[in-house]
N, C-alpha and C positions, 0 to 999 in steps of 0.2 A: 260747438254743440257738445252736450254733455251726453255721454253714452253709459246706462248701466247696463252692465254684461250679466245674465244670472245665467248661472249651470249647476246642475246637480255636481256631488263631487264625483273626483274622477276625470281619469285625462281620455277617456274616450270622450266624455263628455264636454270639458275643454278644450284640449289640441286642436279637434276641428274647426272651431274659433279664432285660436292666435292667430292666422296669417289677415285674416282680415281687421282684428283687434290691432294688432301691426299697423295694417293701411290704414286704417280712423285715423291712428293717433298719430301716424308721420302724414297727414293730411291737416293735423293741428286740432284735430278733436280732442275732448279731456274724457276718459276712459277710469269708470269704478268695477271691478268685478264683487259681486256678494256671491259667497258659496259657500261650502264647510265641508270638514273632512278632509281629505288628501289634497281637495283645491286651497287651504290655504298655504298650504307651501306648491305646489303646481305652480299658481297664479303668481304667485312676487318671483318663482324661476321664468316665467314667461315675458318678465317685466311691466307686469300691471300691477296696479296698486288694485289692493284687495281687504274685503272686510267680513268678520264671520258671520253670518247670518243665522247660525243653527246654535252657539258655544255651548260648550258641553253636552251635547246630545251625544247619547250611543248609534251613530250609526247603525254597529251589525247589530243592536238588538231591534234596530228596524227590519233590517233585511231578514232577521229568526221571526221574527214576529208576524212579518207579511210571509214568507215563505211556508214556515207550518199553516198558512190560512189558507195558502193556492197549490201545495204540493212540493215545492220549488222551484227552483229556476231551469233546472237542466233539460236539454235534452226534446223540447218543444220547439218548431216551425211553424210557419204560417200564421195564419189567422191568430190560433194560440199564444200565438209568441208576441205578438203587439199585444192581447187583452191582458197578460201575464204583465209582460214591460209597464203597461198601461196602471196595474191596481196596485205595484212595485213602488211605482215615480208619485202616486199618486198618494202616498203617504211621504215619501222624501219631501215631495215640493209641499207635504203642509207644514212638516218640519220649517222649513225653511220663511213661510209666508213670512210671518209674521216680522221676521227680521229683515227681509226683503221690504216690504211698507213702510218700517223704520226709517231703513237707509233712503229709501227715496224721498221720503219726508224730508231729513235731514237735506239729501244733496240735492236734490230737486233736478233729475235728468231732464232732456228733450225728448230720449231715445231708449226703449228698454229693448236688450239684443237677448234674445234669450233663444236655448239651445232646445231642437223635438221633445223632451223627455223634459224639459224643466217647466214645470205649471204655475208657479211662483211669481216668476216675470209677466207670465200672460197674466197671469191675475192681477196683480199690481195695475200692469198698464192701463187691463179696463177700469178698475177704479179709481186711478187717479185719474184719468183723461188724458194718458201720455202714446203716441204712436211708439209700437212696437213692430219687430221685425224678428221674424222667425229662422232659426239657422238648422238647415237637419244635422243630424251627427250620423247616418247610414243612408247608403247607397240604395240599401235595400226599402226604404220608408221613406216616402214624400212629406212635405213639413205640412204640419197641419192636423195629417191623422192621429197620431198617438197623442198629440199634444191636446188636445178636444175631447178627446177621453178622458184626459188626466185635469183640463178646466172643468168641464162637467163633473167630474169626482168630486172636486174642492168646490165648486159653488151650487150646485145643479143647474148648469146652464152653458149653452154653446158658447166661447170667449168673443165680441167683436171681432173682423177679420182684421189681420197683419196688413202692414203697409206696403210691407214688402217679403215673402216666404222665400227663402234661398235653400234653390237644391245642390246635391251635391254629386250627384249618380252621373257619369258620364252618359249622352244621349242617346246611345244607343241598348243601356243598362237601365237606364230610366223607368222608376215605375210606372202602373198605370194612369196615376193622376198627376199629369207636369208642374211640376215649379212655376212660379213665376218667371224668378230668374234662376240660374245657375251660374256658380263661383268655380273658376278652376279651381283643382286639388295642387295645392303647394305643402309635401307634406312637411309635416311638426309633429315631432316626436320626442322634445324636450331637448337640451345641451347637455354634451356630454366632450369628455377626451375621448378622442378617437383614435381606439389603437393606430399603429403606421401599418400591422399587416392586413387592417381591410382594408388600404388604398394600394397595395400592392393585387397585382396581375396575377391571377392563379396558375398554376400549370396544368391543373385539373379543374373540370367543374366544379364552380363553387354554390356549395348551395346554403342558403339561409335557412335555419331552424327558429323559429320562433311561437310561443302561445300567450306574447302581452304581458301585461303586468298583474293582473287579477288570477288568474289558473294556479301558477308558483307561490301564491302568496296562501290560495285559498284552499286548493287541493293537492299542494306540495310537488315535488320535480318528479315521481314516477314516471309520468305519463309522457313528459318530454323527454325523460331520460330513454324511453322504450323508444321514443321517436329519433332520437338522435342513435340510440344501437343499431337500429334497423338501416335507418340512412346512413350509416358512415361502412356499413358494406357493401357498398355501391363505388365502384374509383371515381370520386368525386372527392372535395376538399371540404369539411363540413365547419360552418360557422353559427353560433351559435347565443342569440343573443335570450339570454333566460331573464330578464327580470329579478332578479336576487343575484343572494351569494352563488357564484360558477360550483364553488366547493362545495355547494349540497350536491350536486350531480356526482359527487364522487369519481374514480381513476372515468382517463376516458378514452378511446381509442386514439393511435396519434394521429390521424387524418381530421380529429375534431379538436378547436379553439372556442372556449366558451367565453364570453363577458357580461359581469350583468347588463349593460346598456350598450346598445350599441344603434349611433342617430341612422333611420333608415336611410335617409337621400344619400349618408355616405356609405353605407354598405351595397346598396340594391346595385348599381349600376354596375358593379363587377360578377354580380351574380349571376347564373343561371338559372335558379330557378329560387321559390321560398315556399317552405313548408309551414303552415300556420295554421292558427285556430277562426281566421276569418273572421278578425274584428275590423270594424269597419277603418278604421287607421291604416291597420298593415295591409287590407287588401286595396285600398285606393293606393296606397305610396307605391306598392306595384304594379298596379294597372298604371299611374305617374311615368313608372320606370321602365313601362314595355314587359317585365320581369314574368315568364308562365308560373303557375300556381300551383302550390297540392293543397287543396283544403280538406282539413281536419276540424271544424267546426263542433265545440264542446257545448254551447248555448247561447241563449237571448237571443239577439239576431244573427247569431254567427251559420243558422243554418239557410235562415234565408241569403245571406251576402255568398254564402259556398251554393245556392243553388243559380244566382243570377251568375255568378262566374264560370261554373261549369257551361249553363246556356248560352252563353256569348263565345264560349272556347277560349276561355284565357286559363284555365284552371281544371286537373281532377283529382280526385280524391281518394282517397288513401286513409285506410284506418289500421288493420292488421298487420303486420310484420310484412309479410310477402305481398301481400294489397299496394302499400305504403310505396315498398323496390319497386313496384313495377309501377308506380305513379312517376316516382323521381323519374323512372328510365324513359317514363314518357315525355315528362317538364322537360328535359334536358336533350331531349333528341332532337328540338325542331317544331314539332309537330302544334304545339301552342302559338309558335312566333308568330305566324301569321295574325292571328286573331289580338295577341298581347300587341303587337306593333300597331295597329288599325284604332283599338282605344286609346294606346300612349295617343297617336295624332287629333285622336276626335277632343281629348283632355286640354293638349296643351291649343287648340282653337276656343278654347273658353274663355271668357273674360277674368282677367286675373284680378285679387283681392282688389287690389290699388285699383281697378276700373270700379269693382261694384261700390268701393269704399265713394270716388269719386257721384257713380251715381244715386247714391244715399243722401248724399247731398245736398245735392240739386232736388232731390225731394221732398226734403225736409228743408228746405229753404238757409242752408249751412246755418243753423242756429244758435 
């Protein structure tokens, strides 16, 4: 079976994909990714063969362009926050059509995998006649919604339904409207050298600092840097993964190790707790890892995933200097374990990639 993968760029938008793009293709499936932007180098790291669908497009003057038309991205939940996402994706994925119908032209899939936010794929599928299958990228949004916002945008009209809509929200986080099915979280957060002292034993609480890769890049390291000041006067060990250069953060207290990259599965497990901005990546690889939460949530859906986590008790939140201490000193006392231990079990009961890989299969007739 021939699988075209399409995502918007960007490894929130991808990552959530590899482990089951994984199981296709060690299942003997042949796998094309179309994206553009940051995904064509993502994609050949993730080891898919990949092609540009957008070349030479300006991205950020997409994003300047829809952004002065809707106010920006920041700082919106709820409702807002899909319509926002929704009119955002909705000029990406037309960016993207065009080159996207190409490539299927050219490769002639069975199967178009495409991610919530990507519209591109949906479109294609209806009009070529090809089953598609919808992958969410947030806990917080069941596949289907935003994606049907953003086909309507691009055609005026509802997409055919998916053959198959894969959620990702552990079941008892689960939005309103269920999945067909649900994939465990195996997380992917790219390759990386992994220093040797995140596999060493802390002798203090260790706590994870992080806010993704988009925040440092786009609003520069202030904001984490206040975040890591605050947290490392707490007796705790502070580890620090920023996304960029460590050395824009400047001198750092010695209780705190910065690296730009650092792969979650091998940090989380020796943690105690992780402070983040609530992107749908690093908060499932801690829900993954048992690990309680301080969400700091800066936008898109990062306020909805900080609010389905606070409601479940795996996570609270922390924005101000003394706010922030006295978040850690709760992550770290216990007091979350219960609730982070109870989703790590309901997660790793999910069917793993390699199952849903197998049952895609069998319904698609392995073609």
């Amino acid at each position: 079976m021939r699988v075209l993968i399409t995502t918007s760029p960007g490894a929130g938008h991808l990552f959530p994909l590899v482990p089951l793009a994984w199981a296709l293709r060690s299942a003997g499936h042949d796998l094309l990714l179309a994206t553009t932007g940051g995904g064509l180098e993502l994609g050949p790291a993730a080891g898919l063969s990949t092609v540009d669908a957008a070349p030479g497009i300006d991205l950020g003057e997409v994003f300047r362009t829809v952004g002065a038309r809707t106010g920006g991205f920041g700082g919106t939940a709820g409702v807002a926050a899909q319509e926002q996402a929704a009119v955002l994706f909705t000029e990406i994925s037309r960016v993207l059509l065009d080159g996207v119908r190409r490539t299927a032209d050219l490769w002639r899939p069975d199967l178009v995998l495409h991610e919530g936010l990507d519209g591109a794929g949906a479109v294609v599928a209806a009009e070529r006649g090809i089953p598609r299958v919808e992958h969410a990228i947030s806990p917080a949004s069941a596949p289907g919604v935003i994606s049907a916002l953003i086909v309507r945008g691009l055609t005026g009209s509802a997409p055919p339904p998916a053959v198959a809509a894969i959620g990702i929200a552990p079941p008892s986080m689960a939005p309103d409207r269920e999945p067909g099915w649900t994939v465990r979280t195996v997380p992917y957060s790219g390759g990386a050298l992994v220093p040797p002292s995140v596999l060493v034993a802390p002798e203090r609480p260790r706590v994870l600092v992080t806010m993704g890769t988009v925040a440092p890049r786009v609003g520069g390291t202030d904001t984490i840097r206040a975040l890591v000041e605050a947290v490392a006067e707490e007796p705790v060990e502070v580890l620090v993964a920023l996304g960029s250069d460590p050395g824009e953060l400047g001198p750092l207290p010695p209780s705190v190790r910065a690296h730009r990259w650092v792969p979650l599965s091998a940090a989380l497990p020796l943690c105690a707790a992780v402070v983040h901005h609530c992107g749908a990546g690093t908060s499932l690889a801690a829900l993954a890892a048992g690990v309680p939460q301080v969400a700091v949530p800066q936008g898109a859906d990062q306020f909805l995933n900080a609010d389905a986590l606070v409601r479940r008790g795996c996570a609270v939140r922390g924005t101000e200097p003394e706010e922030l201490r006295a978040a850690v000193r709760r992550a770290v006392s216990g007091e979350l374990a219960t609730a982070a231990a109870e989703v790590r079990q309901e997660i790793a009961a999910l069917p793993t990639p390699a199952a849903v890989a197998e049952e895609l299969g069998a319904l698609l007739g392995s073609r």
